[in-house]
C-alpha positions in Angstrom: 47.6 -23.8 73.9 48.7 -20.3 72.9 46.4 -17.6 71.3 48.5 -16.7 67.6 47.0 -14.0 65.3 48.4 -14.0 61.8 50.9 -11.5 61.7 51.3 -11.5 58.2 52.2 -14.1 54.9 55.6 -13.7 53.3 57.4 -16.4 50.5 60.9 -18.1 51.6 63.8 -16.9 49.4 64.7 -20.3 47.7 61.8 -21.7 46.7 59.6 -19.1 46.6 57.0 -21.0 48.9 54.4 -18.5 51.0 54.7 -18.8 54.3 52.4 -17.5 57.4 53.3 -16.3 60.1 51.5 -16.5 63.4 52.3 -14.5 66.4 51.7 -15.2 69.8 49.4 -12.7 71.2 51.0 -11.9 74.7 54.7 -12.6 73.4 57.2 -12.4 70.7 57.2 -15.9 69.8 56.2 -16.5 65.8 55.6 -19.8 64.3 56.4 -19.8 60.2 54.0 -22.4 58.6 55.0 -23.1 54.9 51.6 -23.0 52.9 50.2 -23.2 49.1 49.9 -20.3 46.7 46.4 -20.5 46.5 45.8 -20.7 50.8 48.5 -17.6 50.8 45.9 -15.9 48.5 43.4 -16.3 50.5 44.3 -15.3 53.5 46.0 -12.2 52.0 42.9 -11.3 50.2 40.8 -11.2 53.2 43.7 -9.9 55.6 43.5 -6.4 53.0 39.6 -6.8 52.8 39.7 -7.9 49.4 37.0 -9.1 47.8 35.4 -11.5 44.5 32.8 -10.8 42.6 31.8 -14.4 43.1 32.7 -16.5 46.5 35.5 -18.2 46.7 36.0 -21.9 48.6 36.8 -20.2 52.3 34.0 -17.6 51.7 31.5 -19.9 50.1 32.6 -22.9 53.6 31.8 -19.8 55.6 28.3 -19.0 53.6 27.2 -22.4 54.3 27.8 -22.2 57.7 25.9 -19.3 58.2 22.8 -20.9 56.6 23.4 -24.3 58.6 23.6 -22.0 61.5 27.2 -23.5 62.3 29.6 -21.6 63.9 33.6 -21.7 63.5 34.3 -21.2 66.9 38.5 -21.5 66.7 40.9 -23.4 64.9 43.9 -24.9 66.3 47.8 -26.1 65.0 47.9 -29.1 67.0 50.8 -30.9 65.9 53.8 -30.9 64.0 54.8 -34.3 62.0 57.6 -35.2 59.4 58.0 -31.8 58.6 54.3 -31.0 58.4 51.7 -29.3 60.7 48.5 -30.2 61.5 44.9 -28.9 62.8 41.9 -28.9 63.5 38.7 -26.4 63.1 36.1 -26.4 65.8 32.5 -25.9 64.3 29.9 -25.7 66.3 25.9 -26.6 66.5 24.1 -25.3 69.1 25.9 -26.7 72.3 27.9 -29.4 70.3 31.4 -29.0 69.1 32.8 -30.9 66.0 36.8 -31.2 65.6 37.4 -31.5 61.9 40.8 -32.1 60.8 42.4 -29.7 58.2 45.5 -28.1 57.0 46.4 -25.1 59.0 46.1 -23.2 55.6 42.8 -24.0 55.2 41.7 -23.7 58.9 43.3 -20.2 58.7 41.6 -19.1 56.0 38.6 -20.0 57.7 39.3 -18.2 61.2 40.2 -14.9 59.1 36.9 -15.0 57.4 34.6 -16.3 60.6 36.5 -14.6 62.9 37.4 -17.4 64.8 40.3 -17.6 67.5 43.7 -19.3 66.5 45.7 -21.3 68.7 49.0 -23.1 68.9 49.7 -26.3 70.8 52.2 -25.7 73.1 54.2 -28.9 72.1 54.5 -27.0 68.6 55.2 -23.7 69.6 58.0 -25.4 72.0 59.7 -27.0 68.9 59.0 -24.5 65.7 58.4 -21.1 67.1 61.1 -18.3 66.8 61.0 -15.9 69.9 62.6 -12.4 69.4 64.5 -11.3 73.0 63.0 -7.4 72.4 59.9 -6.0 72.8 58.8 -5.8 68.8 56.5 -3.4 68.0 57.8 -2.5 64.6 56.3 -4.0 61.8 58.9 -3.8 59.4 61.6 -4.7 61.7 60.0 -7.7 62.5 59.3 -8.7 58.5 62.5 -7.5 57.8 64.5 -9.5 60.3 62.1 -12.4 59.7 62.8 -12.2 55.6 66.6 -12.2 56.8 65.5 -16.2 58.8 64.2 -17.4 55.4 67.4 -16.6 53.5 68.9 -19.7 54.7 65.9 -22.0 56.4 64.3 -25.0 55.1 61.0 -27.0 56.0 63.6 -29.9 57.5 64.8 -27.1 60.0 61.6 -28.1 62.0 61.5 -31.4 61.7 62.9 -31.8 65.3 64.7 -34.7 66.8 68.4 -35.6 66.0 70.0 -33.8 62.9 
């Protein structure tokens, strides 16, 4: 597994679908996850420290764990299959962990708000992630170059196997 952060959320230039983008911590490998409008919100709202008046779903999940004394203690992309990814989030209650599948939307929302570490199976990264050969270290470059990927790429670009 590979530590990501989320490096930012951007929308793909046909069909105006957000995407996230995770980044490898100790590289320049980025893995584009295509998301929903409302999970882009989300995680962009938090990301700028926005906040509701009233709690929303991730905030309220979060609220409840707090007062259950359950921690979210990472989240994890574990797979990638027909074209879409999958995770899990760790909770965890006292010494016992619980695996709970989710949507890697979701379970990044989640890790943003709880702090939680985020990890990539290596399996994935191995057959979705883009790697840049130069140190980046400009932001812009980086969303600028990575806007320029999602002028002509499509979900079925990561499906893998024989094209």
């Amino acid at each position: 597994m590979q530590e990501m952060v989320i490096y930012g959320v951007s929308f793909d230039m046909v069909g105006k679908q957000p995407i996230v983008l995770l980044k490898a911590v100790d590289s320049n490998r980025f893995l584009p996850i295509w998301i929903g409008h409302p999970e882009a919100a989300a995680i962009l709202m938090r990301l700028q420290g926005q906040t509701t008046p009233r709690p929303m779903t991730h905030d309220l999940m979060v609220d409840i764990f707090g007062e259950l004394e359950v921690r979210c203690t990472q989240v994890v992309v574990t797979e990638l299959r027909d074209n879409t990814f999958f995770a899990t989030i760790t909770l965890t209650t006292g010494s016992v962990d619980h695996n709970i599948d989710a949507r890697p939307s979701d379970a990044l929302a989640l890790a943003v708000r709880a702090g939680a570490p985020i990890y990539v199976a290596a399996d994935v990264l191995a057959e979705s992630a883009i790697e840049f050969e130069h140190e980046v270290e400009d932001t812009e470059e980086v969303v600028e170059r990575f806007k320029d990927f999602l002028d002509d790429v499509t979900p079925e670009d990561f499906a893998g196997g024989d094209s």
